[in-house]
N, C-alpha and C positions, 0 to 999 in steps of 0.2 A: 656519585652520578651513576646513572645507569648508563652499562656497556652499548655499545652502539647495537649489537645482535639483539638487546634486549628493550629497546628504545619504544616498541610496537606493543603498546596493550590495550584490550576487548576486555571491556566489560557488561555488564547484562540486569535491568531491572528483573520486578517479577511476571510483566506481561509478556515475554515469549524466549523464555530460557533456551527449549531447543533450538531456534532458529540460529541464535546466538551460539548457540554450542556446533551447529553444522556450519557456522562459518566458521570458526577456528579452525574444524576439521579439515575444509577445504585450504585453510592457508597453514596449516600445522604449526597453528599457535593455540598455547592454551589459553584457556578461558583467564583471564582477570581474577585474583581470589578480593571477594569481597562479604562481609555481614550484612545484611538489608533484613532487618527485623522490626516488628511494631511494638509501642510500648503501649500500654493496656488500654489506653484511650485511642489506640488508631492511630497515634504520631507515629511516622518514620524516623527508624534510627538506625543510620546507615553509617560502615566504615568500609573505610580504604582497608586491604588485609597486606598489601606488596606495594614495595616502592614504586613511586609514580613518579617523582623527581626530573623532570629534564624529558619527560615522555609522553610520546604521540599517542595520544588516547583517545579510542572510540566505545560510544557506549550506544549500543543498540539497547532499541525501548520504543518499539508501536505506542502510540498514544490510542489503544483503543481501549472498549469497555472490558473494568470499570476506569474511565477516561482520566478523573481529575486524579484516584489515586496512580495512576502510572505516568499523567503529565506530571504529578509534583515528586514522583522518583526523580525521573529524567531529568530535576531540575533540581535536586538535591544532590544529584551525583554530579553535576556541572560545580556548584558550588563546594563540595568536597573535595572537587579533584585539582580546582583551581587553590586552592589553601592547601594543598597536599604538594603544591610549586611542579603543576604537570606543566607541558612546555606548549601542548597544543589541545584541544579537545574539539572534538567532532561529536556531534550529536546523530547517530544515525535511527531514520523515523520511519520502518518500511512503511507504517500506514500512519498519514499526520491527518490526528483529528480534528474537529470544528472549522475544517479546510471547507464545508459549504457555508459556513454565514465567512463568505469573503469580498460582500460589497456591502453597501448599505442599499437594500432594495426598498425599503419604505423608511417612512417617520421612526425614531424613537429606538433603533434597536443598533447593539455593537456588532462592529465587523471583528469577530474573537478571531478568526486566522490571522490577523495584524499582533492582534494583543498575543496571541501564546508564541507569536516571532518574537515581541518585543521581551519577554520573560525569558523565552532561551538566551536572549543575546544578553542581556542584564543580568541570567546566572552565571553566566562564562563561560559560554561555549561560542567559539572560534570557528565552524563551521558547521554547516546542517548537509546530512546526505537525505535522502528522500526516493521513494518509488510512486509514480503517475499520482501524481497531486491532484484533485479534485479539477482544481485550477491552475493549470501554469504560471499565470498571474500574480501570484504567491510568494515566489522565487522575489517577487521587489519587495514584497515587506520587508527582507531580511538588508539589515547591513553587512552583513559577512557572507562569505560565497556558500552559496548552496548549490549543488551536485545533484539533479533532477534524472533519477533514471526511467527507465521503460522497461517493463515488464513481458514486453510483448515480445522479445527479446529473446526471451526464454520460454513463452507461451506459445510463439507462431510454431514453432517444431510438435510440441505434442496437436496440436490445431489440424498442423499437415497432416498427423499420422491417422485424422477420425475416419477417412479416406470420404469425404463432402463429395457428393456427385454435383457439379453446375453448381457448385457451393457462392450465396454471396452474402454478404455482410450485411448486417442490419445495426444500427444504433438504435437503445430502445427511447434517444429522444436529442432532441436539437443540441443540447450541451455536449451529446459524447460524440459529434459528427467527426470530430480529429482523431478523436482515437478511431472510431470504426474506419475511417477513410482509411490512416495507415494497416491497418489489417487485411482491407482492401486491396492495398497495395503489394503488401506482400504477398497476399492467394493470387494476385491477378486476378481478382475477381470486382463484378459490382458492386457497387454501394445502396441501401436502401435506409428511409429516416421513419422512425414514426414519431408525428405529431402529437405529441401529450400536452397537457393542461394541468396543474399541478395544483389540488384544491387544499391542501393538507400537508402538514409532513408525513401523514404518514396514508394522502389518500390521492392517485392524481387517473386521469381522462384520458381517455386515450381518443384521439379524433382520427386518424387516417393514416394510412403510410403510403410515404411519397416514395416508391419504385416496386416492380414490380416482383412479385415472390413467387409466384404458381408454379409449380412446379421445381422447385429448388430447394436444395436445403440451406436452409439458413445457417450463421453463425451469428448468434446476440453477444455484443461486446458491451461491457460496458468496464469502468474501473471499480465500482463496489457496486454491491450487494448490501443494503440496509434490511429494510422490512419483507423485503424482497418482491412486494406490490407490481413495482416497474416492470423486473424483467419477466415476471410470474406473467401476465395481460400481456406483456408483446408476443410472450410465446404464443398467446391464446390466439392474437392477430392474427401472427402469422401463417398459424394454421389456418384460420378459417379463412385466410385470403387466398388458401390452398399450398401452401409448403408443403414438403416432402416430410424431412427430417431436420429436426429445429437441435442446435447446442448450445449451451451458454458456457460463455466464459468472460471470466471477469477477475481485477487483480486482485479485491480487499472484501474479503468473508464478513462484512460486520455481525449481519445475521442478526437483529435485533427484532424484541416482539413474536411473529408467528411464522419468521421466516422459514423454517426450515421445515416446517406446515407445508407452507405454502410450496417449498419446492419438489418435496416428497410427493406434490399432489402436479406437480407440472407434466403436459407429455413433451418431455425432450428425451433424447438418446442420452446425451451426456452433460456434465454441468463439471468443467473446468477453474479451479481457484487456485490461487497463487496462494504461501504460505505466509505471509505477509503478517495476519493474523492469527492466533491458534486456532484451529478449527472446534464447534462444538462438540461436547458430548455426544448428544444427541446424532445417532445413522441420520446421512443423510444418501439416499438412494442415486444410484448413477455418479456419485461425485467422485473427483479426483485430483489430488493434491499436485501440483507443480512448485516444487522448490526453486527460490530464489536466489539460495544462502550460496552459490557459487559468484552469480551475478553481483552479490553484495562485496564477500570476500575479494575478488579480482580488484572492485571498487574503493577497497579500503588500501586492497596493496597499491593501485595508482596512486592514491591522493598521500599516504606513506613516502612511498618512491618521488615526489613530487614530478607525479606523468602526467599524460592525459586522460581523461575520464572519459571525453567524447568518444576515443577512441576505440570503445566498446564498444560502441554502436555501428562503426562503420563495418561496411559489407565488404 
């Protein structure tokens, strides 16, 4: 059996090694030794390298792109570590993919954020951690507890420091109105919505924004960053509705397509992302990296210590 000081192991697919390794740092634990290698055809072939027996095991692993090869690590190490007789497994997800087809909005198409709940929980993982889910909604597909943290948590402090004159909040559209209110809330500041139309995945309208921005500088919240379409136009809004100085920030870098085109070409001061996801190659202009890995680590020592997780959040 493993000794109780040693009961605590992190481990790490291949979608964001460092983030994984700055949370050990922060809780001065080492990293999990493990092999994750492919065999000529692209299969995964994955080993345990140190005893898991009787042990709290979290394995951090973004589901992001390339998506299905990192969802079916995540779910290979569930199923390895339960046959390896660990005693608990947590799946920690800073960014869980396919979290937008989470209804059924027309005829004919799956809601995959149920199904890749129903695969984690059918590989053997005993808990899901998470940071600002697409959809709070989400949290009930799962039959095992999931641990939904906030980003903004750790975001609102460098936000404080851009020094916003008459700073107020914008969501760049009706789904992200909860998160920009809370951001709202914490600046003291206004709230403002712009009305989009969404013709496309990867092409949507913008109609109007409902408060007023003239003279103010904006902060654009959203939680990702796809094609980066959305928040690229609201910025354009917001200027020409007369804003000051426009920042974006947002928690999950997907950055798919031309985004990073797109942002190199935005006029904002700054563009805020959490590290949620690795950041690309590709410079991107004005950007600035806010780490989570403390936020996650505290996170994984509560649920470890069997504490409270909420209790991060309180002020």
């Amino acid at each position: 059996m493993i000794s109780r000081g040693e009961r605590l192991r992190v481990f790490t697919g291949t979608a964001h090694p460092k983030l994984a390794h700055d949370i050990c740092a922060h809780m001065g634990q080492p990293l999990g030794a493990a092999s994750l290698q492919r065999f000529p055809d692209g299969e995964i072939n994955l080993k345990i390298e140190c005893d898991v027996r009787g042990a709290d095991v979290f394995v951090v692993q973004p589901t992001c792109p390339p998506v299905h090869e990192n969802l079916f690590e995540l779910l290979s190490y569930a199923d390895c570590l339960r046959r390896a007789s660990a005693d608990r497994i947590t799946a920690v997800i800073p960014y869980y993919g396919y979290a937008r087809k989470d209804r059924k909005d027309e005829g004919r198409v799956p809601i995959n954020a149920k199904l890749v709940a129903n695969l984690l929980v059918a590989a053997g993982y005993n808990r899901v951690v998470a940071i600002d889910l697409h959809a709070a909604q989400i949290q009930g597909f799962f039959d095992i507890p999931v641990d939904h943290l906030y980003a903004r948590q750790v975001m609102i402090e460098r936000v404080r420091q851009l020094g916003a004159s008459s700073p107020i909040v914008v969501s760049p559209d009706v789904g992200g109105v909860k998160l920009a209110r809370a951001y709202a809330k914490d600046l003291n500041c206004d709230l403002a919505i712009i009305d989009k139309r969404r013709i496309s995945g990867e092409v949507t309208q913008i109609e109007h924004v409902i408060g007023e921005v003239k003279d103010r500088d904006v902060v654009l919240v959203d939680d990702m960053v796809s094609t980066g379409g959305s928040i690229v136009d609201a910025a354009r809004i917001v200027k020409q509705k007369g804003a000051n100085k426009v920042f974006i920030v947002a928690t999950h870098a997907v950055l798919s397509g031309k985004a990073v085109e797109k942002l190199n070409s935005a006029d904002v001061e700054k563009i805020l992302f959490a590290d949620t996801i690795p950041m690309p190659a590709a410079k991107i202009d004005k950007l600035e990296v806010v780490s989570i890995a403390q936020l996650l680590a505290r996170a994984i020592d509560r649920i470890h210590r069997s504490e409270s997780v909420s209790r991060l959040f309180e002020n």
